[in-house]
N, C-alpha and C positions, 0 to 999 in steps of 0.2 A: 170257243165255239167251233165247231164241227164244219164241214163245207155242207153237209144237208140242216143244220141250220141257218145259215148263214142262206143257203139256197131258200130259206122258208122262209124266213123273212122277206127276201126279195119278190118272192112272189107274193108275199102279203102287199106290199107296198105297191107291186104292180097291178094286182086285184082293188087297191082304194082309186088310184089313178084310171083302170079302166073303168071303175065305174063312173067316174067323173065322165070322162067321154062318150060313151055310151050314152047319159044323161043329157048331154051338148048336142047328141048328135041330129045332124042339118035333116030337114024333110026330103023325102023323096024315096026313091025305092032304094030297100036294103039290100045290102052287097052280104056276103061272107067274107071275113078280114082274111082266110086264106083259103087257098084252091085246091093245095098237098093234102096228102094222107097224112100230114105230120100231126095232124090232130083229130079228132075222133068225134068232135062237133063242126056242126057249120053252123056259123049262125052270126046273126049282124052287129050282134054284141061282140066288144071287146073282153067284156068279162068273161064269158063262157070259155074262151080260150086259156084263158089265165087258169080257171080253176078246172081245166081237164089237165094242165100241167099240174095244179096242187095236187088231183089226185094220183099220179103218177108219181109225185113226191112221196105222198103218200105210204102208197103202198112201194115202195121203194125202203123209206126207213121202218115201216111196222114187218113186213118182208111175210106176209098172210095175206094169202098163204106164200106158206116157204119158197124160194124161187133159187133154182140153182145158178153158179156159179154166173155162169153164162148169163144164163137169162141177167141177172142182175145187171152184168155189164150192159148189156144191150139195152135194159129199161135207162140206165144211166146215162147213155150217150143216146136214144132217144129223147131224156130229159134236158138234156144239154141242150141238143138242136132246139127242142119246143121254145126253150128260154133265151136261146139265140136269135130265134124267129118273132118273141115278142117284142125281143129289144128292138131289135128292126122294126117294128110295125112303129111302135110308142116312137120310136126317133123319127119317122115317117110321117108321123101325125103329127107331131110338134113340127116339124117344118112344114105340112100341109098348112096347118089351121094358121103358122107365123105369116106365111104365102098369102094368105087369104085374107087376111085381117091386114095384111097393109097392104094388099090391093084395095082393100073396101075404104080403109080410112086417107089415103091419101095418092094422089095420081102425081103428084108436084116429084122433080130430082132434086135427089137428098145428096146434102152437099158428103163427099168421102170424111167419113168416121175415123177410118184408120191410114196413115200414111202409106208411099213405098219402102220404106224398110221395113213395116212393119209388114208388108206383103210379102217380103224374102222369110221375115221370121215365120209367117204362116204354111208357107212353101217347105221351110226345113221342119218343121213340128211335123208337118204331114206326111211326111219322109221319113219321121223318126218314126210313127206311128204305125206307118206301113212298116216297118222294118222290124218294131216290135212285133205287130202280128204276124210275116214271117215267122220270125223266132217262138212265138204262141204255138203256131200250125205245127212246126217241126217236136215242138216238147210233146203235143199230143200225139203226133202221128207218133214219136219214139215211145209212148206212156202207152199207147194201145196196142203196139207192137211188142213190148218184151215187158211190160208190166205184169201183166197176167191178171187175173179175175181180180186181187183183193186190191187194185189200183182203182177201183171205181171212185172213190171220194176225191182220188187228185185228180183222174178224167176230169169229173166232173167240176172239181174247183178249177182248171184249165179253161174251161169252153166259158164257164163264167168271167173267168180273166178276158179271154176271147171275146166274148160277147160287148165288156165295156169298153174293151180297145177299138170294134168295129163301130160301137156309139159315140166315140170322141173319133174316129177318121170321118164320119158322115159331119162331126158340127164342123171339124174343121174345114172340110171341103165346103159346105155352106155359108161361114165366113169368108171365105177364097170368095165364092162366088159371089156374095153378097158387097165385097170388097171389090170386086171386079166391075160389079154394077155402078156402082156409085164412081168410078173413076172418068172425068171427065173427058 
């Protein structure tokens, strides 16, 4: 499987999930999930965002109309960001809604889950994690530096790398946190 399937898939799966949310979502006035020009909808729905990215998938792999070298890169590391930007939202929202839901269901201190070494081991996971994504930033900055135009499908399997790395440093820091909470 190719990285623009493999990309097509994931935004399938993010497009069933966003509409789960969007379906959930709490009364009151609607927001736009982002502010940036990085997408081309506004609107209060999480799904619309998802599939202004499919269509940019899209038309990325059917390439109609033809789109030169360039452009291509460029649709492709705009594709990157948009899917970097949903992860962030989606990992956002799961800690939103986790937030919220055990504020509502219980006010009582919860006795600590995880011990202190298990708090070092969370410490150096998240060290490791930063360190990989480092490593992530730098393969891409050198992939869009001297790759040249026909690098766009490992750009873009990069920033996807990218993207699941920055969604396991957000749980882990919310474990920290959530481990830091509960310490008496």
């Amino acid at each position: 499987m190719n990285a623009l399937q493999v990309l097509a898939s994931q935004l399938n799966e993010l497009y069933q999930r966003a509409s789960v949310i969007d379906s959930a979502r709490q009364p009151g006035k609607p927001q736009d999930w982002f502010e940036s020009g990085l997408f081309s909808c506004h609107s209060p729905d999480l799904a619309d965002y998802v599939a202004d990215a499919k269509r940019n998938l899209q038309r990325l792999s059917n390439n109609q109309p033809p789109l030169s070298d360039a452009s291509r890169q460029r649709l492709a590391e705009h594709l990157a960001a948009q899917v970097n930007a949903l992860t962030r939202a989606f990992s956002n929202q799961q800690t939103r809604s986790k937030f919220q839901r055990s504020a509502k269901i219980s006010r009582e201190p919860v006795k600590p889950a995880v011990s202190k070494k298990s708090s070092a081991g969370l410490y150096q996971q998240l060290t490791d994690y930063q360190q990989f994504e480092r490593r992530l930033l730098d393969m891409i900055e050198q992939a869009e530096r001297y790759g040249g135009n026909s690098n766009a499908n490992h750009v873009l399997a990069l920033h996807a790398r990218l993207g699941r790395c920055r969604k396991a440093i957000s749980d882990t820091e919310q474990a920290i946190l959530q481990h830091e909470r509960n310490i008496p």
